[in-house]
Kinemage of the C-alpha trace (Angstrom):
@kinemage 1
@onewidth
@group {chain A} dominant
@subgroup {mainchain}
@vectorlist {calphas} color= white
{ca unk a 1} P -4.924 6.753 11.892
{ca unk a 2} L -1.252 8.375 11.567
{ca unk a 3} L 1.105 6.860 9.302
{ca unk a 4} L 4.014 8.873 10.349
{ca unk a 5} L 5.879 5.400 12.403
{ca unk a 6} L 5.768 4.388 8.695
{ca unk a 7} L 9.113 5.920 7.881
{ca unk a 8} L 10.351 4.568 11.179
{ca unk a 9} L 9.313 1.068 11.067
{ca unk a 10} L 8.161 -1.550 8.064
{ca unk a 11} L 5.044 -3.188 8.660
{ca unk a 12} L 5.796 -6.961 7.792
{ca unk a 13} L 3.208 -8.073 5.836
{ca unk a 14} L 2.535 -10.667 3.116
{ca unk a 15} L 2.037 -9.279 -0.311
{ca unk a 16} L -1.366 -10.143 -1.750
{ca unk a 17} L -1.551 -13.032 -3.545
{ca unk a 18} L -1.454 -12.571 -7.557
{ca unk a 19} L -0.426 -15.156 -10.944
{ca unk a 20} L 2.762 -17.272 -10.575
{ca unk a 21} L 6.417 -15.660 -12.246
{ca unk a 22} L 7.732 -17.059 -15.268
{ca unk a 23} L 11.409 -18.569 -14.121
{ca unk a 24} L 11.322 -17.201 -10.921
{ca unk a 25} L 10.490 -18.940 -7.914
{ca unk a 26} L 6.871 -20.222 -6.403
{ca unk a 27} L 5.207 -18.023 -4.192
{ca unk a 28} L 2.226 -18.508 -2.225
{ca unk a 29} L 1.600 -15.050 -0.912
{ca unk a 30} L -1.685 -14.685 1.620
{ca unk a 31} L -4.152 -11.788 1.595
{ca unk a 32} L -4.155 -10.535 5.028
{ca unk a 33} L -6.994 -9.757 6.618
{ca unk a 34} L -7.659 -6.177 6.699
{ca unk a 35} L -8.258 -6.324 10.890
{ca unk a 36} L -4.918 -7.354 11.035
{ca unk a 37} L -3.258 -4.558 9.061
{ca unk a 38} L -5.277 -2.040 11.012
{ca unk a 39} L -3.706 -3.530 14.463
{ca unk a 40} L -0.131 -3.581 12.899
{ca unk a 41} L -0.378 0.051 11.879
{ca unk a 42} L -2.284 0.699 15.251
{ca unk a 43} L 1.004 -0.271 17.208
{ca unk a 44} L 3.373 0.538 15.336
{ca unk a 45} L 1.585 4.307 16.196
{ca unk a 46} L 2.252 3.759 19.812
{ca unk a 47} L 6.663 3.497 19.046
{ca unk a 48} L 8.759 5.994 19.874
{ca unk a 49} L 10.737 7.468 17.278
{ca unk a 50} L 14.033 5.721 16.322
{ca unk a 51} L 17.364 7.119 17.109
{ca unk a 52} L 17.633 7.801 13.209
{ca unk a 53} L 15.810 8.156 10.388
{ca unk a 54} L 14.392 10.390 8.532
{ca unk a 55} L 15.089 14.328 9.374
{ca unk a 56} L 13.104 17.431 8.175
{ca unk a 57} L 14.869 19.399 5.197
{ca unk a 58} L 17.201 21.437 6.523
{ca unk a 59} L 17.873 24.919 4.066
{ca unk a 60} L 20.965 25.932 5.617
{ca unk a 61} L 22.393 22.058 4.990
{ca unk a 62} L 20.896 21.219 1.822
{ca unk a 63} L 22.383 17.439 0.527
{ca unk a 64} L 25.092 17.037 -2.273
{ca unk a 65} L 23.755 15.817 -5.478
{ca unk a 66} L 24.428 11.842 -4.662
{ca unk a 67} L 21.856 10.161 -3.296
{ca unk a 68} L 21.771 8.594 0.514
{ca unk a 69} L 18.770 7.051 0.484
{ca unk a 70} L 16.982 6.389 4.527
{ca unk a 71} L 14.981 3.604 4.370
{ca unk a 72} L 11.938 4.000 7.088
{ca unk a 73} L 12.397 -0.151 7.518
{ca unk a 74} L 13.212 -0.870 10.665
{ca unk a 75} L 12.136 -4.457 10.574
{ca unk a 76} L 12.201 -7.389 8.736
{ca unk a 77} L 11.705 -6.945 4.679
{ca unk a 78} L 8.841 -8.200 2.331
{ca unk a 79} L 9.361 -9.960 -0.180
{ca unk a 80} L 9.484 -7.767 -3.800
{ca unk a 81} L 8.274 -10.070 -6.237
{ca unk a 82} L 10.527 -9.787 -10.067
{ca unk a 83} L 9.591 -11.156 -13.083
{ca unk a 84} L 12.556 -12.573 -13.988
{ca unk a 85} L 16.219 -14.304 -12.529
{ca unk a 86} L 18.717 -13.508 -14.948
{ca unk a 87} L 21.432 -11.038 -15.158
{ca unk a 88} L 19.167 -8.393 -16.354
{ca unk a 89} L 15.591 -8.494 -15.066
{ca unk a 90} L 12.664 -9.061 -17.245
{ca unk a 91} L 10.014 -6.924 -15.784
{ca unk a 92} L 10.624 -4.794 -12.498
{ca unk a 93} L 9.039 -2.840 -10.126
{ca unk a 94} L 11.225 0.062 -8.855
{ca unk a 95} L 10.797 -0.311 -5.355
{ca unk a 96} L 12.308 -1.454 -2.780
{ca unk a 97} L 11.932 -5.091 -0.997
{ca unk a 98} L 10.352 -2.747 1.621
{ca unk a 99} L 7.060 -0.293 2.086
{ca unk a 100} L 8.532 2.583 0.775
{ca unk a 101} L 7.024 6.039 0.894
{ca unk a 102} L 5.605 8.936 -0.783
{ca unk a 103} L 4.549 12.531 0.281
{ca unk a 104} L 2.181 12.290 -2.625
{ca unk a 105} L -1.569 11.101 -2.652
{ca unk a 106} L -1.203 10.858 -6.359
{ca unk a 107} L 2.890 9.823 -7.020
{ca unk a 108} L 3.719 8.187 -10.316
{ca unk a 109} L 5.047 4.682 -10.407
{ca unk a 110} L 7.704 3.290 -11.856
{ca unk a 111} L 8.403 -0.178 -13.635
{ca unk a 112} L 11.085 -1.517 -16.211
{ca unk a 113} L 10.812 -3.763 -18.765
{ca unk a 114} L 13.627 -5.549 -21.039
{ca unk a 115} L 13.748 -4.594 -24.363
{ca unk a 116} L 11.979 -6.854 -27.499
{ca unk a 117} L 8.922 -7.606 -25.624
{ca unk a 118} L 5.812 -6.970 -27.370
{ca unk a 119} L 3.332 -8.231 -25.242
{ca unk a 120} L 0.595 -6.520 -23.401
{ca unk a 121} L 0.947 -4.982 -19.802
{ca unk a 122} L -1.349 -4.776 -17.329
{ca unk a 123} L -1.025 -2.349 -14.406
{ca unk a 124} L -2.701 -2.978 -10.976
{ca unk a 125} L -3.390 -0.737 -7.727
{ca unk a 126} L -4.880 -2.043 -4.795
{ca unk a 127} L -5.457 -1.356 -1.188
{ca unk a 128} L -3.653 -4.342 0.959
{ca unk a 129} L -6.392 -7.082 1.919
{ca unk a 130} L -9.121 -5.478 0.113
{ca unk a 131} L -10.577 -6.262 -2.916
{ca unk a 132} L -11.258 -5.354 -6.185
{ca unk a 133} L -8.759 -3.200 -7.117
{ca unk a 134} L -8.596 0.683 -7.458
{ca unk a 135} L -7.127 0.793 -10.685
{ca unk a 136} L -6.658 -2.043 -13.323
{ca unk a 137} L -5.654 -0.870 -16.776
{ca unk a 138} L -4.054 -2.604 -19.638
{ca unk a 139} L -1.103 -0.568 -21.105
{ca unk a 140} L -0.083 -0.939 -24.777
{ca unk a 141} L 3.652 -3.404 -25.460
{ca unk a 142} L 6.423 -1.440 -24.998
{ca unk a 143} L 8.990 -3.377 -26.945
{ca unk a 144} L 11.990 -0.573 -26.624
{ca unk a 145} L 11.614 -1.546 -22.829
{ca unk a 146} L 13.141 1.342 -20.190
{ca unk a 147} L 11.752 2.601 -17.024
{ca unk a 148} L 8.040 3.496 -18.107
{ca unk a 149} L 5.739 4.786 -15.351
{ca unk a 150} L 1.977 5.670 -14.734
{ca unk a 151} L 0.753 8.784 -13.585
{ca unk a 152} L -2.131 7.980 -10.813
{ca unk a 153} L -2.893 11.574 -11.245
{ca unk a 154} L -4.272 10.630 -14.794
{ca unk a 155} L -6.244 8.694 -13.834
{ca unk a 156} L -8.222 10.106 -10.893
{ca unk a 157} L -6.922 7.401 -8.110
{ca unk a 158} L -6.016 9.218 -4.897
{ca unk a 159} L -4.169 7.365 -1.939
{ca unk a 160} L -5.046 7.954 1.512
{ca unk a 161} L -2.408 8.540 4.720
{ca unk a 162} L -3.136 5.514 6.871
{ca unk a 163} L -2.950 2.546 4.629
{ca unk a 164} L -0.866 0.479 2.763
{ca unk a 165} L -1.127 -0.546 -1.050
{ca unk a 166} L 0.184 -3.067 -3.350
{ca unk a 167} L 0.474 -2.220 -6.974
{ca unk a 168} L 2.289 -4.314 -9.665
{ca unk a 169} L 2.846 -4.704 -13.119
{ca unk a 170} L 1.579 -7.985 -15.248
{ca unk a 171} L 3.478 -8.896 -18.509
{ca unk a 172} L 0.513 -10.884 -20.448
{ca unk a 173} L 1.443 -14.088 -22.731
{ca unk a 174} L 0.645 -13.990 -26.591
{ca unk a 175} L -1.825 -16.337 -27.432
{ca unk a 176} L 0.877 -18.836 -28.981
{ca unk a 177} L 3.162 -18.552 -25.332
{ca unk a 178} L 2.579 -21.126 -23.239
{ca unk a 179} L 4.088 -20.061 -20.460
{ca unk a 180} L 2.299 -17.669 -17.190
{ca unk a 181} L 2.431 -13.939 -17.190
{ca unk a 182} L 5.275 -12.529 -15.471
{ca unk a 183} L 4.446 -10.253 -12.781
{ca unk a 184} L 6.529 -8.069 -10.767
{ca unk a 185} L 4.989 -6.084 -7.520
{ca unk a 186} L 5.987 -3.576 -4.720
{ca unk a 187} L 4.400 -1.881 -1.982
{ca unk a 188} L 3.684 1.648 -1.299
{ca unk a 189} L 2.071 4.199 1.404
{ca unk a 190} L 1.764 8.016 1.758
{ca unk a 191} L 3.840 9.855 4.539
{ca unk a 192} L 3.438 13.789 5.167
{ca unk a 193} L 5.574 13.994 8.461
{ca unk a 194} L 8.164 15.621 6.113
{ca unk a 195} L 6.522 16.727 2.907
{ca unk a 196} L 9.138 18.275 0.364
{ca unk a 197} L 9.333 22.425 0.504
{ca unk a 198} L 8.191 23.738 -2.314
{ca unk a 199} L 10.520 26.075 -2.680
{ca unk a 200} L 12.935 23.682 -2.629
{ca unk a 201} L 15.565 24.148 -5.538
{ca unk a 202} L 14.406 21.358 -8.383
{ca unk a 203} L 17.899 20.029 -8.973
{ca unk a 204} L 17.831 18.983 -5.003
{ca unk a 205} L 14.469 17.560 -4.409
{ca unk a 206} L 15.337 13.891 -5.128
{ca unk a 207} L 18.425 13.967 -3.001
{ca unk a 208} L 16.448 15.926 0.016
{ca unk a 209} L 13.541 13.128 -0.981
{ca unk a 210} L 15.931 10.556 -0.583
{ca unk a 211} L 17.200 11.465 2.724
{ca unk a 212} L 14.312 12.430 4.397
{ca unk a 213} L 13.512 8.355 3.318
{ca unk a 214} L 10.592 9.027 0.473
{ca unk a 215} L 11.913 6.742 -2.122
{ca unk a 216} L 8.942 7.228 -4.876
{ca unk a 217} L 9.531 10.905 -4.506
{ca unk a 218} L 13.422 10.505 -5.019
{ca unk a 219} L 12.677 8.537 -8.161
{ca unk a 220} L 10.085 10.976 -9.729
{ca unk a 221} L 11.695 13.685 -9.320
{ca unk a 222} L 15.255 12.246 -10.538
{ca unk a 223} L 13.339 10.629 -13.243
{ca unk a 224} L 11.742 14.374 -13.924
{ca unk a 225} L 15.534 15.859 -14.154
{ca unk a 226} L 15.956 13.008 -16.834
{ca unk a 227} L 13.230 13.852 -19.520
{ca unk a 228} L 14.006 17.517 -18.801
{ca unk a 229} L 17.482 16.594 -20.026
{ca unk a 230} L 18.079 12.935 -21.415
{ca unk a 231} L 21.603 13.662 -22.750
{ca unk a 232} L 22.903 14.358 -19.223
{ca unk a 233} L 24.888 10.636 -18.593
{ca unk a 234} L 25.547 12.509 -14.851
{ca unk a 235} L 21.896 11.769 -14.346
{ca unk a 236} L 21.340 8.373 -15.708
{ca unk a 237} L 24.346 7.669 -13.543
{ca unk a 238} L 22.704 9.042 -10.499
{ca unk a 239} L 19.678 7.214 -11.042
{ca unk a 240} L 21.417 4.065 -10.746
{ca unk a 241} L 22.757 5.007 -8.047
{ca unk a 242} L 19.305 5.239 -6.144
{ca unk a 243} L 18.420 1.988 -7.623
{ca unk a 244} L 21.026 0.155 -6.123
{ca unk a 245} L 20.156 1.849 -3.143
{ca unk a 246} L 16.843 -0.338 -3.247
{ca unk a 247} L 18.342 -3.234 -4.369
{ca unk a 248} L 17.596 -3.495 -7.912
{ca unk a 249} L 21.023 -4.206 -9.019
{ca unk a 250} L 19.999 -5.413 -12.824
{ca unk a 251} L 18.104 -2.559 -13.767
{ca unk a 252} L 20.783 0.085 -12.144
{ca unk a 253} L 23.267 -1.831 -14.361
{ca unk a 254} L 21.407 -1.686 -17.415
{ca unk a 255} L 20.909 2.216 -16.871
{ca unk a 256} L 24.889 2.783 -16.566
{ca unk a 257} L 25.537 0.132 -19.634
{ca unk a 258} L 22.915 1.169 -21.752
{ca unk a 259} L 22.084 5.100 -20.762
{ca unk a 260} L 24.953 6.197 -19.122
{ca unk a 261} L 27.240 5.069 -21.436
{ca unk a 262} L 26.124 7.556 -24.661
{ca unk a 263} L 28.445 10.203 -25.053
């Protein structure tokens, strides 16, 4: 089955179901059957292109360093489930309220988390409608909070072109909290229509990621630039750029208040 309409269309499907958020509101996601993904998929195969969207990388017009990120939506969003509705969210995925894409079969995800927290985590990967999960790992607190990520490369899990996953992150309550975990979720699948050159200059891939509409691949490799050279504030800056390109408004504002603000 191709996935390639997936960077031209969103398939609109309900997230699986999972715990209930901590002040956010009630959900009562449905598992869809997996018939019914394969028939959605199936179709959307069928489309014609769009009139735009995303474009092969182009050597002889290679993007500006400032991201322009293409979303492959072309239909109604999902809902992106946050674990947390203040200012600054609690515990985030960073993705989009969309599925976004990757080139890879083994991309590393990417969550934040508030500061002073020094509960447990628990990381899940799953294949949408299908049970048990790939991958279900408990992660150690990380009470300095950030963007954090997880490496699906280190741990063996390989995602196939053709089908769609849900993965999320699960904030587990100390034993004397008496309140539900807080959970935060996205949705993810692998596109190779365009797959990044390799020769590619390093300092361009996210931006040529971003426009050819392979969000995950934008944010790893932006993220990459980062730990290569965490006193740049240019890059924290541009990071929060692409985040507010997906709609994740707190956590972009934390990066430019609390990263991109060192001198």
């Amino acid at each position: 089955m191709r996935i390639s309409s997936l960077n031209r269309m969103l398939v609109p499907l309900t997230l699986a179901a999972m715990p209930s958020i901590a002040m956010a509101e009630h959900l009562q996601p449905v598992d869809p059957p997996q018939e019914s993904v394969d028939a959605v998929v199936e179709q959307l195969n069928k489309l014609p292109p769009p009139a735009s969207g995303p474009r092969p990388y182009d050597p002889l017009q290679p993007p500006r360093p400032l991201f322009n990120y293409r979303p492959p939506d072309r239909g109604a969003p999902i809902q992106r489930v946050g674990g947390g509705t203040r200012s600054i969210s609690q515990l985030s995925v960073l993705a989009p309220r969309h599925v976004a894409l990757t080139t890879r079969t083994q991309p590393r995800l990417y969550w934040f988390v508030s500061p002073g927290f020094r509960n447990k985590l628990r990381f899940r990967l799953s294949e949408t409608g299908v049970k048990p999960p790939l991958l279900e790992i408990q992660l150690p607190p990380q009470p300095n909070g950030g963007v954090h990520h997880l490496d699906l490369k280190m741990h063996d899990v390989h995602l196939e072109p053709g089908k769609l996953y849900d993965w999320g992150v699960i904030l587990e309550p100390l034993p004397h909290q008496r309140i539900p975990p807080l959970v935060s979720r996205g949705r993810i699948a692998v596109d190779e229509a365009y797959p990044i050159p390799a020769d590619a200059p390093l300092t361009q891939k996210p931006y040529i990621a971003a426009q050819q509409g392979y969000w995950y691949d934008a944010l790893d490799w932006i993220s990459r630039l980062i730990d290569a050279d965490e006193g740049s504030v240019a890059l924290y800056h541009q990071r929060a750029d692409l985040l507010e390109q997906g709609n994740l408004l707190s956590v972009a504002s934390y990066e430019r208040e609390t990263r991109g603000s060192r001198q």
